[in-house]
C-alpha positions in Angstrom: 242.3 77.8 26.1 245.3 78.4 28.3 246.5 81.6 30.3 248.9 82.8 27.1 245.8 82.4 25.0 243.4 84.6 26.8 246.1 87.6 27.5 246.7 87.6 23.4 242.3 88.2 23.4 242.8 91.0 26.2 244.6 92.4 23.8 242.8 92.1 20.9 239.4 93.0 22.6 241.2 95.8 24.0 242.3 97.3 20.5 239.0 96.6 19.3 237.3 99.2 22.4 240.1 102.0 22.4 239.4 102.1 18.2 235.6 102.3 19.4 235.7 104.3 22.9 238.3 106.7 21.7 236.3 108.8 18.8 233.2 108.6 21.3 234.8 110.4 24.1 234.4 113.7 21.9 238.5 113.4 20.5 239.7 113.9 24.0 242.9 112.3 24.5 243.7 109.4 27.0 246.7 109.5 28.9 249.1 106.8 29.1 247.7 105.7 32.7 244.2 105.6 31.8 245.3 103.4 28.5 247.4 101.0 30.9 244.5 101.0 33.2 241.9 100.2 30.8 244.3 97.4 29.5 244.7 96.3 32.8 241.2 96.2 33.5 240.4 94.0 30.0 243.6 91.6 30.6 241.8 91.4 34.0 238.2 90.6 32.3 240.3 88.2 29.9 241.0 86.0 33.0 238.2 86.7 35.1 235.8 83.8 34.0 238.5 81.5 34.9 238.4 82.3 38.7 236.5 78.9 39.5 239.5 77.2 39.1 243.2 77.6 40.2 244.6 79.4 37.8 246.4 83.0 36.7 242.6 84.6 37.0 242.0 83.5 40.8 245.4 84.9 42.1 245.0 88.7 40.4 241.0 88.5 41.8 242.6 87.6 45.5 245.4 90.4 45.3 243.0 93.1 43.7 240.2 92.0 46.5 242.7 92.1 49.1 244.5 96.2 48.0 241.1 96.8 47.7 240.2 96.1 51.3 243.3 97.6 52.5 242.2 100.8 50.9 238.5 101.0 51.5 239.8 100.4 55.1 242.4 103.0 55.2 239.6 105.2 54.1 236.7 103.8 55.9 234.5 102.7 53.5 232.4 100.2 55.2 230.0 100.5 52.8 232.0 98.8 49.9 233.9 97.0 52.2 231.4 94.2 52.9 230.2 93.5 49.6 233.6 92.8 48.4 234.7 90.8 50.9 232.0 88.5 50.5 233.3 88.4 46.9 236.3 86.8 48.3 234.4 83.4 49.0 232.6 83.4 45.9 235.5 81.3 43.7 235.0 78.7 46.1 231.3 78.3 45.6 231.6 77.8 42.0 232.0 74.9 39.5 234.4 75.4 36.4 232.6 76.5 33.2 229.6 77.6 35.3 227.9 80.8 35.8 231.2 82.3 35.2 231.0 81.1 31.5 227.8 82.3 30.9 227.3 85.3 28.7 224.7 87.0 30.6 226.5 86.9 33.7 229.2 88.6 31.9 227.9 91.6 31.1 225.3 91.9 34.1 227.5 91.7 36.6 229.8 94.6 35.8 226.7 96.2 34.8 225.8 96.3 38.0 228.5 96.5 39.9 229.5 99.7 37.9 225.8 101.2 38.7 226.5 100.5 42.4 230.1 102.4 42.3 228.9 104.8 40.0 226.0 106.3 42.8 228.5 106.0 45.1 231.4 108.0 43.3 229.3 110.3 41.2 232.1 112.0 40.1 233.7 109.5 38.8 230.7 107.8 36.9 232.0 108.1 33.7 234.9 106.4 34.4 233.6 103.9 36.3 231.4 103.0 33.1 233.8 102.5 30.6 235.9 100.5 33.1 233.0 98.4 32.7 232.6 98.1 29.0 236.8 97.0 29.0 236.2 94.4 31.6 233.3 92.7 29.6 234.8 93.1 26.6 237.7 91.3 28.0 235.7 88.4 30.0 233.5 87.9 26.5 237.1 87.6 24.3 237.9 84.2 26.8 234.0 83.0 26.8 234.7 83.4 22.6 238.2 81.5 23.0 236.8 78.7 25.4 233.6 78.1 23.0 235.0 79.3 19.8 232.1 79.4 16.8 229.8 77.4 18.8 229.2 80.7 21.1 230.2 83.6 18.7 228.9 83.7 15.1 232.4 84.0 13.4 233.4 81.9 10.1 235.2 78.9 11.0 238.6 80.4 9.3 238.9 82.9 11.4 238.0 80.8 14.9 240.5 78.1 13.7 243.3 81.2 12.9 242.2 82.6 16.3 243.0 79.4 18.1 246.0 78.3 16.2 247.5 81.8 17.0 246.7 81.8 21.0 247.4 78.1 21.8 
């Protein structure tokens, strides 16, 4: 599947969340940021698994990774500084269609990585959390474009309408 292809599954798996996130926060409302940041964040997950390779995916992870240092240096955060710069090498230790394509890698690692910012912004837990959920909804909507029914248990209609419509 191609760049084009995986921003149209953002999308979708993004629709999919906000119909299920949005009656579970209690009928608050979301403001216009936090739904553009939430897309964001699944468009994001929609390219992420691609980061192995040149691509679309590998230039937002360097640009995010590197406002990201800027600002947990501006505000001295050494703590979360070094674990994401040793993030920045990790592209180039993979092979395409590796662990980045692998379902349970997916959801553990923003599992975990939103457990480690979570203690470390308890205030902001909650947030940090549902981030989470958009970002592996997003990742798992390009590992069910790349592998189509073969990965996700869908009738064969709808994966060959899926892929005729994204590629």
């Amino acid at each position: 599947m191609n760049y084009p292809g995986h921003i149209g599954g953002g999308v979708i798996a993004f629709s999919i969340i906000i119909a299920l996130a949005i009656p579970a926060r209690f009928g608050q409302p979301c403001s216009a940021v936090g739904m553009g940041m939430w897309l964001g964040i699944t468009l994001f997950g929609a390219l992420f698994p691609d980061i192995d390779v040149h691509s679309k995916g590998r230039k937002v992870w360097h640009r995010l990774l590197f406002c990201g240092a800027l600002l947990m240096t501006y505000h001295r955060q050494y703590q979360l500084l070094a674990p994401l710069l040793l993030l920045t090498a990790a592209p180039y230790m993979l092979k395409h269609r590796g662990i980045t394509h692998r379902w349970w890698f997916i959801t553990s690692m923003p599992l975990a990585g939103a457990w480690y910012l979570g203690h470390a912004y308890p205030l902001w837990h909650n947030e940090i959390y549902l981030s989470s959920i958009f970002f592996t909804a997003g990742a798992l909507s390009h590992l069910a474009l790349d592998y189509g029914p073969r990965w996700l248990p869908m009738p064969k209609n709808i994966a060959r309408l899926l892929s005729k419509l994204f590629s």
